[in-house]
C-alpha positions in Angstrom: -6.3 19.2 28.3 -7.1 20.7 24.7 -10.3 19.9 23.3 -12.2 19.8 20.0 -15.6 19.3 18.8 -16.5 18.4 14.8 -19.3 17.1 12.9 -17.0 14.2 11.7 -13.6 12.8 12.9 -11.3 11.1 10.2 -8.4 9.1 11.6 -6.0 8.3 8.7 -4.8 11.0 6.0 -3.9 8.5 3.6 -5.6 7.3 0.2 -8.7 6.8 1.9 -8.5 9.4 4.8 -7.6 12.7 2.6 -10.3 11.5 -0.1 -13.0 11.2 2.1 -11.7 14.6 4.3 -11.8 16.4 1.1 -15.1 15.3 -0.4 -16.7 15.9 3.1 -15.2 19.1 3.8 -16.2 20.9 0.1 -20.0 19.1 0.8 -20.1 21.9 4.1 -19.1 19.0 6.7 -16.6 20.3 9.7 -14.0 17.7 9.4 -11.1 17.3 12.0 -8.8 15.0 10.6 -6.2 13.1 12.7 -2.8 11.6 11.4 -0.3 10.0 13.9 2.8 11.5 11.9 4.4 14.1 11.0 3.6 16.0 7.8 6.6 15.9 5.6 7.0 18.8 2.9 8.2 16.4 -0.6 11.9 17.5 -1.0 12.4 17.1 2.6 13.6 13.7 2.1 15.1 11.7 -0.6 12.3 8.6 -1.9 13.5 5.4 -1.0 16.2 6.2 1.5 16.5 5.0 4.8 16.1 9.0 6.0 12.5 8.9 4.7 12.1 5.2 6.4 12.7 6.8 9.4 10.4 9.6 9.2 7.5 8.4 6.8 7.1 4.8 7.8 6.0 2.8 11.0 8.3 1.4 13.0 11.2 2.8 10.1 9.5 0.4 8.0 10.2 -2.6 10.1 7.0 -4.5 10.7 6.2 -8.4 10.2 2.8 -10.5 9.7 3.9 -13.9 11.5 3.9 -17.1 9.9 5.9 -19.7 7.4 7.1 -17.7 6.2 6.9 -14.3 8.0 6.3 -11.5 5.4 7.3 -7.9 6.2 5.3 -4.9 5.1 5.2 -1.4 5.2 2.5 1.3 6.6 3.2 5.0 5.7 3.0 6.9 8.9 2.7 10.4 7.9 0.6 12.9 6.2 -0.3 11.3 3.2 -0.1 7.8 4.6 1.1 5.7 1.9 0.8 7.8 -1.0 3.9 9.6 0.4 6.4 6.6 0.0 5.0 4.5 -2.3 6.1 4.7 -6.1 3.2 6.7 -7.2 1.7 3.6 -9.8 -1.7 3.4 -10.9 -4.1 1.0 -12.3 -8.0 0.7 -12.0 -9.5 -2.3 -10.2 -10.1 -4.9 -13.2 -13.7 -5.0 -13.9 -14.4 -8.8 -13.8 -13.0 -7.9 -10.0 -15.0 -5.6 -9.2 -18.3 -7.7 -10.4 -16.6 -10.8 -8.5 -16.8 -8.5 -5.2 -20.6 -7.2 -6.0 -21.6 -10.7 -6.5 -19.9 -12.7 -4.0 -19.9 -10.2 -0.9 -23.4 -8.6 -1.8 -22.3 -5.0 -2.7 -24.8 -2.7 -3.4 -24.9 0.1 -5.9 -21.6 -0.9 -6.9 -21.8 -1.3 -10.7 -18.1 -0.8 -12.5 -19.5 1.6 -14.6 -19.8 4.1 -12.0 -16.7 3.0 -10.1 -14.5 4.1 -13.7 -16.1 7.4 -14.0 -15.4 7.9 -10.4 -11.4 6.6 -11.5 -11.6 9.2 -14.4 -11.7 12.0 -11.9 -9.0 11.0 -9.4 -6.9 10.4 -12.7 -7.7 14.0 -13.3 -7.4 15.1 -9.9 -3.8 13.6 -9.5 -2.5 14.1 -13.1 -1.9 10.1 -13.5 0.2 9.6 -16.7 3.0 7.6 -18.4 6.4 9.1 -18.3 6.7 12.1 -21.4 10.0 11.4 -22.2 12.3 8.5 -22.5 12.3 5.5 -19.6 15.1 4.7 -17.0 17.2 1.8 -17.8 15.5 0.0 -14.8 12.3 0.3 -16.5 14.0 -0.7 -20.4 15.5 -3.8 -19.1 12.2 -5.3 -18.1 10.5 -4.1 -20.6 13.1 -5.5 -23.2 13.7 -8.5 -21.4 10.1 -9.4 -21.5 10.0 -8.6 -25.3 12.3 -11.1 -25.9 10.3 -13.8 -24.1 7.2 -12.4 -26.0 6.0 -12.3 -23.0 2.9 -9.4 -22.2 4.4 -6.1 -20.9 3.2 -2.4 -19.9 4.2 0.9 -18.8 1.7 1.2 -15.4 0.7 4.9 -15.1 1.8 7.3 -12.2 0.0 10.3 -10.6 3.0 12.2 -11.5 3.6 15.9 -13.1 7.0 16.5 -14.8 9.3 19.4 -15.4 10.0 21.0 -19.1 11.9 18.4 -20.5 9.9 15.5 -19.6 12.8 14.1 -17.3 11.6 10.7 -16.4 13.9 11.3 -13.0 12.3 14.2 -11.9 8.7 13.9 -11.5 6.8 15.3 -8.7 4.3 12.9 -7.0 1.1 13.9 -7.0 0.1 12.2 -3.5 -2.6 13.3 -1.3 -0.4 16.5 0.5 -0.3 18.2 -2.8 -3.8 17.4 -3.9 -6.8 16.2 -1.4 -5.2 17.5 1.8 -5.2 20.7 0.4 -8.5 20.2 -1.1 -9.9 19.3 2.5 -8.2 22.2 4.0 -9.1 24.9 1.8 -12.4 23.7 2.5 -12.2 24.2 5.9 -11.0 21.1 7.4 -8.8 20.9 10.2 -5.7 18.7 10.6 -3.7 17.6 13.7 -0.4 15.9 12.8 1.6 13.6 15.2 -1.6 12.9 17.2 -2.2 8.8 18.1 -4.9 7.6 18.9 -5.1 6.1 22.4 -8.9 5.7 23.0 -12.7 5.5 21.7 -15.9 6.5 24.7 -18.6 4.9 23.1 -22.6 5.1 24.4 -23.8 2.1 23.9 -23.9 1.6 20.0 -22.8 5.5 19.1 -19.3 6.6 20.0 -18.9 10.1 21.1 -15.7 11.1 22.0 -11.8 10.2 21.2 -8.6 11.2 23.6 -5.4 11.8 21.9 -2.0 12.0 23.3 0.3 14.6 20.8 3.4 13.1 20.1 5.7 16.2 18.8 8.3 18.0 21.5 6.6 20.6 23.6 2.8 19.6 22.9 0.1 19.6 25.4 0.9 17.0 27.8 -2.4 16.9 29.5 -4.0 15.5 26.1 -6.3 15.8 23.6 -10.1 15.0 23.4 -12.4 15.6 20.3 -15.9 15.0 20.5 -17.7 14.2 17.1 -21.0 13.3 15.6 -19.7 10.6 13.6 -16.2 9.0 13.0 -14.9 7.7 10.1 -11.3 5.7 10.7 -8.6 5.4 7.7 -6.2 4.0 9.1 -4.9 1.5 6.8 -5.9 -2.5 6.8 -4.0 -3.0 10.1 -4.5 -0.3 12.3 -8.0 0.2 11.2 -8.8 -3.1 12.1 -7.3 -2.6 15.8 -9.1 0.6 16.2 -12.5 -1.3 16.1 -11.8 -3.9 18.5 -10.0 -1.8 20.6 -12.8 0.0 20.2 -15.2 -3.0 20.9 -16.3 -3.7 17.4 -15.1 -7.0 16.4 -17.7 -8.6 13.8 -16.0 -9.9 11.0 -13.1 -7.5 12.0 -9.5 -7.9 11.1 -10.0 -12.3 10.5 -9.6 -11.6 6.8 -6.1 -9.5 5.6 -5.2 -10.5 2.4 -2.0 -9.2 0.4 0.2 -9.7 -2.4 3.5 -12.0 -1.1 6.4 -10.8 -3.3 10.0 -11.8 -3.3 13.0 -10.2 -5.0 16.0 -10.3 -6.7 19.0 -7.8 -7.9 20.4 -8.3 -11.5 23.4 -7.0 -12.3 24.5 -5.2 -15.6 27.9 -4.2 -17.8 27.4 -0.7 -17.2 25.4 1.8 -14.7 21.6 0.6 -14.4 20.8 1.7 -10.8 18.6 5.3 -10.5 18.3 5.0 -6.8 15.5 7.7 -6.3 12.7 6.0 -8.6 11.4 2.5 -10.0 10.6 1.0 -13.0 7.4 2.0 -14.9 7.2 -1.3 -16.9 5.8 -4.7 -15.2 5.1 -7.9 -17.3 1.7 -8.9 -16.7 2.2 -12.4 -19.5 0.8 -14.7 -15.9 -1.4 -12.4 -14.6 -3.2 -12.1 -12.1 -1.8 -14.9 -10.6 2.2 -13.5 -11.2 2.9 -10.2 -11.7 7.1 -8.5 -12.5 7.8 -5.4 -11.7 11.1 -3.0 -10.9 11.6 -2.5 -6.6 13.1 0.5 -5.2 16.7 0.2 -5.8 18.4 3.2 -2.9 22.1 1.6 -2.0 20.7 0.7 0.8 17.9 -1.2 -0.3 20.4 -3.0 -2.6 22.3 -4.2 -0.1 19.2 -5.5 1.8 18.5 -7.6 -1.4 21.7 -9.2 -1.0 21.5 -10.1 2.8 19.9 -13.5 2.5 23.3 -14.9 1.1 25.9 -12.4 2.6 28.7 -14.5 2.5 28.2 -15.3 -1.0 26.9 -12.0 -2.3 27.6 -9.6 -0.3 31.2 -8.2 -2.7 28.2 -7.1 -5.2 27.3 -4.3 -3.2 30.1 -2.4 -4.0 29.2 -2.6 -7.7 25.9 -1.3 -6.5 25.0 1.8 -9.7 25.0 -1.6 -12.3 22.4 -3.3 -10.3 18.8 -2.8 -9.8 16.5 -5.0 -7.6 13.2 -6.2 -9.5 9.9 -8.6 -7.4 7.8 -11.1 -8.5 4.4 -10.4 -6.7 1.5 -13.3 -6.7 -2.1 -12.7 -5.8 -2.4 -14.6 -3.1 -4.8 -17.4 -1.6 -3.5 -17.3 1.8 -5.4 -14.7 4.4 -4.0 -13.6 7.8 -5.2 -12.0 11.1 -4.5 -8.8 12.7 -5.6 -8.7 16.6 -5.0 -5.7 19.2 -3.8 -7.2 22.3 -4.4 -5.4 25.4 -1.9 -3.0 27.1 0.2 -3.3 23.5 0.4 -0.5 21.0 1.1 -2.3 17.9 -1.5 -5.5 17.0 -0.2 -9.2 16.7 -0.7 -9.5 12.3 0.0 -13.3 11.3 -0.4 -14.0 7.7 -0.7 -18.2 6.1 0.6 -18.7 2.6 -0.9 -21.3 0.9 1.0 -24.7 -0.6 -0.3 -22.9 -4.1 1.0 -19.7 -2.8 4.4 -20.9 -2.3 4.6 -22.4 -5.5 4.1 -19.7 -6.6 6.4 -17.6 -5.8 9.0 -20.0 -6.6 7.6 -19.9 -10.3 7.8 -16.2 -10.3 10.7 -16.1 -9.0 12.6 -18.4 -12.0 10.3 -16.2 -14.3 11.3 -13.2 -13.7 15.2 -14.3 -13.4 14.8 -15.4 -17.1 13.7 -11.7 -18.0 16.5 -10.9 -16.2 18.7 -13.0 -18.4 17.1 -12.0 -21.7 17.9 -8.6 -20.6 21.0 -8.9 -20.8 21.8 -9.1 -16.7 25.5 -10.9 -16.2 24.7 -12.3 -12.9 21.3 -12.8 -10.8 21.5 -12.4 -6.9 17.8 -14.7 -5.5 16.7 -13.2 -2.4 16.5 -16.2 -0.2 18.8 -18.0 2.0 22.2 -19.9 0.5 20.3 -19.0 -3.1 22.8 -19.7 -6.0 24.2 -17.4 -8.4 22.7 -17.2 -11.3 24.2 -16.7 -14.9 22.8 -18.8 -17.2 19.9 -20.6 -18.1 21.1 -23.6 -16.6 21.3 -22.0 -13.4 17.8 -21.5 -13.4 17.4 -25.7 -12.8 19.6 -25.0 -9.6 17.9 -21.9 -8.6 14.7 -23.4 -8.6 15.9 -26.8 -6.7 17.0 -24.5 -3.6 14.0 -22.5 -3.4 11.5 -22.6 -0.5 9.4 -20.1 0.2 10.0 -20.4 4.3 13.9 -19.5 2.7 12.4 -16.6 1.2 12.4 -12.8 2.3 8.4 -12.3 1.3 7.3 -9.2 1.8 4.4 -6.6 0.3 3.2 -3.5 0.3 0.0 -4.1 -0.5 -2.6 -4.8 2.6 -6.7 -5.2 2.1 -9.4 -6.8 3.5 -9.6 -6.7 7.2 -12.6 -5.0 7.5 -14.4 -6.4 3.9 -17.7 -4.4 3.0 -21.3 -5.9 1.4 -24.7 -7.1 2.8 -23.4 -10.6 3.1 -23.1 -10.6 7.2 -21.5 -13.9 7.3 -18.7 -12.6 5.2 -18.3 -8.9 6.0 -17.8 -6.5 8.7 -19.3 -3.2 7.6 -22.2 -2.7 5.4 -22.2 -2.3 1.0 -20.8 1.8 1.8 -18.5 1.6 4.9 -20.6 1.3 7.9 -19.6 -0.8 10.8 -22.1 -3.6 12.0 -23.3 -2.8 15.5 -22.8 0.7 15.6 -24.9 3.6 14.5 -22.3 6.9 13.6 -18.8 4.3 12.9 -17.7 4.0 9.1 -14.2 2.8 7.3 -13.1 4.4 4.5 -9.4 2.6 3.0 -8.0 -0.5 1.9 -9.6 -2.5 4.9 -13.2 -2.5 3.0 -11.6 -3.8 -0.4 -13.1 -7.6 -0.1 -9.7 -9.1 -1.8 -6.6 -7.9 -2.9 -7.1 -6.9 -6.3 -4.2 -8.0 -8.4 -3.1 -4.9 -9.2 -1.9 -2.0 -7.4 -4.7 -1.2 -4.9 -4.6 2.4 -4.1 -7.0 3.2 -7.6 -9.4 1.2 -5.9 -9.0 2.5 -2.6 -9.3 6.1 -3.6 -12.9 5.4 -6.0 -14.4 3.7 -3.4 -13.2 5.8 -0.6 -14.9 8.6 -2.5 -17.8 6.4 -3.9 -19.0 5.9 0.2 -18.3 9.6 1.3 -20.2 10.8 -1.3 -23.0 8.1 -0.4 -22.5 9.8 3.8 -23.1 12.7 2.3 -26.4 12.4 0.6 -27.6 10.6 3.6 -26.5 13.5 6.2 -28.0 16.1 3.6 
């Protein structure tokens, strides 16, 4: 058996992981960082495509909360977590947010103020921008089709850099393997890839001790065992949650997920639309933050699986697959779900409840964001939910609308919070105003799980400030 010793042990290497490894490690910390999978070199795979599925996502990106309806999501599994597969857009937690959460959930020193000029240097960090040089079609027909409506429309930032040229096709993403790993490492931090997770020793309130089992061909089969000082997990807002109670932390823990439902459609154009490899940059933001449009990963592939919910009817469009692109309608969401490690089983039970409110909804979003379709200029509209209608004109929208039901619809997100909420308010939260877990004296999250609500935007800005924000507050105190 191989073992290690560190002053702190991060499990997760995502948004919140490498953020908190990096800031650690350049404060003189030893760091051991722990990611269940594999590091993948950008290049290596093509964004979007069922290859990088397979090797950057759990469970090949097949994974459902329960409920009416189920809603599937995604984790990043890899170095990098989910700043490796997602599509690299960036927005700062809205202010009247972020006092919402201070009041409501009793978060201390947590004025916006300082949260922004902590956003000002990841924006630096990660060279967040708008695209240099002129947009993909994807991203000019929402943009143009909410014009037309008059309705309220943005390009969203990206931590991107681009070539000479300003290619809008060929930026490189700056996620967390090209700029806080390496930050943590040259620092001195230590990373094992492809290690899970199997088990916390705890002494009474303090935990000591972690075994690991390696997961890559040929590794030590006898296992792993690190023994820490203190542990900080990053594992995302569902396997964070089922680390602590697996671990035997269970206050407040993992009752509370909250995310944003979306569902989709694919519009299809007179001529080639379809960039498979990127998204759009432009989302309509006329009903936020209760609706918000935006353009989805459009890979063949994922076209296709746009079109599944009415095969019979749809499924001839695939072929004409470079003149479509798929587009969501994401809502914020009142409905809150449940994740729960069972015993003996490696992956937790998640469930999710949409509201009646919620479900409206997304029918409303839906219809919305077909009519930017239409202003655009699209000559048909595929729904994505069961036996939905073709749509070509506005008149079709009346039908569409009729046969919706959200229990008909393929809701799914990307966007996970809230499973492990921070503050002083013990009633509400499980770890305290900077990441600390109730009940136990050297345990702290650090990622999406502490964020008290989904934030109505695109959550990773928020993750990564207060993910720094709290290791920056561990620091002082171990000083």
């Amino acid at each position: 058996m191989t073992r290690h010793e560190c002053d702190v042990l991060i499990i997760g290497s995502g948004a919140g992981g490498a953020t908190t490894a990096a800031t650690l490690a350049e404060a003189g910390h030893d760091v051991l960082i722990v990611e269940e999978g594999p590091w993948v070199e950008q290049g290596e795979v093509v964004p979007f495509s069922l290859d990088q599925m397979d090797r950057q996502y759990r469970s090949g990106g097949v994974t459902v909360a329960l409920g009416l309806p189920s809603i599937a999501y995604t984790e990043g599994r890899c170095a990098g977590g989910g700043t490796e597969v997602n599509s690299g857009l960036y927005r700062r937690p809205p202010e009247e947010t972020l006092e919402r959460w201070r009041s409501r959930y009793r978060i201390a020193d947590f004025d916006s103020a300082s949260l922004f000029d902590i956003c000002e240097e990841v924006e630096s960090a990660l060279s967040v921008q708008t695209v240099p040089g002129e947009h993909t079609d994807a991203s000019k027909i929402l943009q143009r089709g909410a014009e037309r409506l008059g309705w309220q429309n943005d390009e969203i930032p990206r931590w991107m850099t681009y070539p000479d040229g300003n290619d809008a096709t060929q930026g490189k993403r700056q996620s967390m393997t090209q700029t806080f790993l390496p930050r943590a490492l040259a620092a001195g931090a230590r990373i094992l890839c492809e290690h899970r997770l199997d088990k916390i020793h705890r002494n009474g309130a303090k935990a000591v001790s972690a075994e690991l089992t390696p997961l890559s061909p040929g590794a030590d089969a006898d296992g792993v065992t690190v023994s820490f000082r203190d542990l900080i997990i990053c594992g995302g807002a569902i396997q964070t949650p089922a680390i602590l109670q697996r671990a035997g932390f269970r206050h407040r823990v993992g009752r509370t997920l909250a995310v944003h439902p979306t569902v989709k459609l694919s519009a299809r154009f007179d001529s080639p639309v379809n960039t498979p490899d990127d998204v759009s940059v432009y989302q309509v933001k006329e009903f936020a933050p209760n609706i918000s449009f935006g353009g989805s990963a459009s890979h063949p592939g994922l076209v296709a699986l746009a079109l599944t919910d009415n095969w019979r009817e749809f499924g001839t469009a695939v072929t004409a697959w470079p003149e479509l692109a798929v587009y969501y309608a994401a809502i914020t969401s009142q409905g809150r779900g449940w994740v729960q490690a069972i015993p003996g089983v490696r992956d937790p039970l998640v469930t999710y409840r949409l509201t009646r409110r919620d479900r409206d909804l997304l029918g409303q979003g839906l219809s919305r964001l077909a009519l930017v379709m239409l202003e655009a200029g699209a000559l048909e509209v595929y729904p994505a939910f069961k036996d939905a209608p073709l749509v070509r004109t506005r008149r079709d929208l009346a039908d569409m609308s009729g046969a919706f039901a959200a229990t008909k619809a393929s809701v799914m997100t990307v966007h996970l919070c809230s499973t492990a909420p921070m503050g002083d308010d013990e009633k509400r939260c499980a770890v305290h105003s900077h990441g600390k877990v109730r009940g136990a004296d050297n345990v702290y999250v650090n990622d999406a799980s502490l964020l008290p609500e989904a934030p109505g935007v695109n959550p990773q800005a928020s993750v990564m400030a207060v993910a720094i924000r709290n290791a920056r507050r561990y620091c002082d105190e171990r000083a």
